[in-house]
Steps between C-alpha positions, in 0.01 A plus 500: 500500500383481887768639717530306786528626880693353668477503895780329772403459829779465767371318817862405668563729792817721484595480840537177485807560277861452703755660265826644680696709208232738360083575510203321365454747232901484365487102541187490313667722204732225438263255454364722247782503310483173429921471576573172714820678642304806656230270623835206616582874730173513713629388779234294735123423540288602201198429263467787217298611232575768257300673239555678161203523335402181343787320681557364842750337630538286799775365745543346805698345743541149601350538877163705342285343316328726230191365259310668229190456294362637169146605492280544165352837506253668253696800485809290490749289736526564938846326632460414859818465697474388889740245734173233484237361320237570716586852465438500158188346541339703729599825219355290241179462664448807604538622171262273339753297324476178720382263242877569336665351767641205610799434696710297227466867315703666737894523421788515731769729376793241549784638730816641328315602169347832412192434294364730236119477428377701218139605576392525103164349516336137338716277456712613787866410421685265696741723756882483437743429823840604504727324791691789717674274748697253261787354793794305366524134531768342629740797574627410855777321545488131708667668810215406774616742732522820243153359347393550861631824622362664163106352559510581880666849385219547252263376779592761736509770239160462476385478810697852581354629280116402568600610891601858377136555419331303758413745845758469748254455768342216286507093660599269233380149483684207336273222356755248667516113498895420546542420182785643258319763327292659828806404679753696272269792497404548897899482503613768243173734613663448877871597351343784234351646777771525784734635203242794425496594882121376455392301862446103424265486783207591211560185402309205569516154310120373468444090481186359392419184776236321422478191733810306494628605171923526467588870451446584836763285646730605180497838516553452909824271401578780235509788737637372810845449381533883408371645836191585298236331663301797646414614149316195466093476508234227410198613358225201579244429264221243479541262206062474536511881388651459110257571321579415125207686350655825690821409354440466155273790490760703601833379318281449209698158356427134554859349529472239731882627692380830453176441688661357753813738539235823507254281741813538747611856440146604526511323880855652542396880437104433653734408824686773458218784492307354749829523735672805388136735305751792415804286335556554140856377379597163440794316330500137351729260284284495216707424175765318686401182364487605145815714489735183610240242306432292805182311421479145491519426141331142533177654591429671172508261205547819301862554576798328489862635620628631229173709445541642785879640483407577161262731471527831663313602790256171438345534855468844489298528153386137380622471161467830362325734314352349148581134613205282454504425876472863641194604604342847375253511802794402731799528364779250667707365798533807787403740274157334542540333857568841684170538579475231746718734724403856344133439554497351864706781584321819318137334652613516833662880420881354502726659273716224426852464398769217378821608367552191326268640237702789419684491160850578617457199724380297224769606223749301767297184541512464090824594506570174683636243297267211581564296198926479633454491887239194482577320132125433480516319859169563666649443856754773437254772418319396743749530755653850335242752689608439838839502385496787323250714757680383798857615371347859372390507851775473667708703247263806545366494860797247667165270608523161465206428404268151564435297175180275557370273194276702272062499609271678317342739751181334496669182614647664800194644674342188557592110385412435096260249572271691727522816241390296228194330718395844482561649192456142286409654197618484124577769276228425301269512850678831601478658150132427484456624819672865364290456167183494747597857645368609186180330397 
């Protein structure tokens, strides 16, 4: 009988791991275990792998991505781990294996599952996942205000703790457009850091203006009732300059949102270097959207109402592991749309950072009883976020905060219609166009 060898090659960088209660090495034992309540303790930033022999395990959180592939070996299977595809790529070639590859072979490790791969040889086996972060649906009451306090209170939480490990001496940049969720987090930063005894002059709230486009007025109109206005700076981009190819070369997905939602934070933090070369810290609102399940529902066909208060954490992981609709190469929801706002950031040498990502914060939003506060009324979900945002604000930081009708991000830099005369394409155009980075 050949023995195989097996071989696991680890390309994520360590540093890049933001874990406040313990080290790299203990947080990376629990994965090993294989126990979803030690890895549910890691508290923060992290994508893992763990080894025992034949066996590796794998586990990350929602804001990093984390991909793998399995490479056929004469001596017997290589696992390469790294945060993109091109990484893997570029290990693959120079190893000689580059006629294995192809970028539907990759495999995102889907957030909130540890997955065991068992490197055993031809035919590999398929890996097992085992869901560590399992929040319970529907456990709040329908008392708006305490609903509030408790997601603001989780917000902040968070945020404390993330500014515990951050250099005191550090600037912090908010990705800001007025709206609730960069809104709600430029206000409990401001309040988290004043009750620390940290200064909130490091702050700064960063808006993306691209010619005429609305956030830059909002976000003026959000601020100036609060006496905040000198926190406030435009970053000015050209809408000429997107350059889709850049774009989907390096967020490495096609989704036609997506592509246009990392086209604008890869303006945002290009502005932001070339003004500020030595700033590294940035907050944004990230996950807002998903945690209070404010998308409009008419634009995907796929969903109805009641599939969306339904089905835990649908935005955040697309219909879920070993449903016919979740992709293996990208898993689902947030868990595979981070990377329009992880990638921007980590090319221009950002380390980025939304709270709204963070599990405690997310165990309140499904705690939120969607299905009594709305009775399967679209116009009352949609209206719940401000709601529910602006009352947590006020309970925790005594703001009262703005509420603007929701914009994606992309919408707010510049108006739709010009966006889209410049980034007209398909999904179909944009996925060929990520297809042809590796022909």
């Amino acid at each position: 009988m050949h023995e195989y060898v097996e071989k696991l090659v680890d390309l994520t960088d360590p540093s890049c791991n933001r874990i406040y209660n313990m080290d790299v090495e203990e947080a990376r034992q629990r994965v090993l275990s294989g126990s979803p309540e030690s890895v549910r303790g890691i508290a923060g930033s992290f994508a893992l792998v763990a080894r025992s022999g034949k066996m590796v395990r794998l586990a990350r959180s929602l804001d990093r991505p984390l991909r793998y592939f399995l490479a056929k070996r004469h001596e017997g299977p290589a696992l390469v781990v790294a945060d993109r595809i091109d990484a893997i790529h570029s290990w693959l070639k120079a190893q000689g294996f580059g006629d294995q590859f192809h970028p539907s072979y990759t495999r995102m490790v889907p957030a909130h599952y540890i997955v065991e791969i068992q490197l055993v040889g031809c035919p590999d086996p398929d890996p097992t996942y085992t869901r560590y972060f399992d929040p319970k649906h529907n456990r709040l009451s329908t008392d708006l205000d305490e609903i509030g306090r408790q997601y603001i209170g989780a917000l902040a939480d968070e945020i404390s703790q993330w500014l515990r490990v951050v250099p005191e001496n550090e600037p912090l940049g908010v990705c800001f457009s007025g709206g609730i969720d960069s809104g709600a987090v430029f206000l409990t930063a401001y309040h988290v850091l004043r009750k620390l005894g940290m200064s909130p002059s490091r702050l700064k709230a960063f808006t993306l203006d691209m010619g005429n486009g609305p956030d830059v007025s909002q976000a003026r109109h959000f601020l100036e009732p609060l006496g905040l206005s000198l926190f406030h700076e435009s970053i000015e981009a050209d809408l000429n300059t997107l350059d889709v190819g850049e774009t989907i070369r390096i967020m490495e997905d096609y989704k036609p949102l997506d592509v246009e939602c990392a086209s604008m934070a890869l303006a945002l933090c290009r502005g932001i270097r070339q003004r500020y070369p030595d700033w590294r810290y940035l907050l944004d609102g990230d996950g807002g959207d998903e945690n209070l399940k404010d998308y409009p529902i008419e634009e995907n066909p796929e969903l109805t109402i009641r599939s969306v208060v339904h089905n835990t954490m649908l935005y955040q992981e697309g219909w879920g592991v070993g449903r016919i609709k979740h992709s293996l190469t990208y898993s689902g929801g947030l868990s595979r749309s981070y990377a329009r706002t992880y990638a921007p950031a980590r090319h221009f040498g950002f380390e980025g950072f939304s709270p709204f990502t963070r599990p405690d914060v997310l165990d309140v939003a499904e705690g939120i009883p969607f299905i009594a506060l709305t009775d399967y009324s679209v116009e009352k979900l949609y209206s719940l976020k401000g709601d529910i945002v602006a009352r947590g604000v006020k309970a925790i930081t005594g703001l009262d905060m703005p509420v603007f009708p929701k914009r994606r991000f992309q919408h707010g830099a510049v108006p739709v219609e010009k966006l889209r005369s410049r980034l007209p394409a398909t999904e179909a155009g944009y996925r060929k166009q990520f297809l042809s980075l590796y022909q």
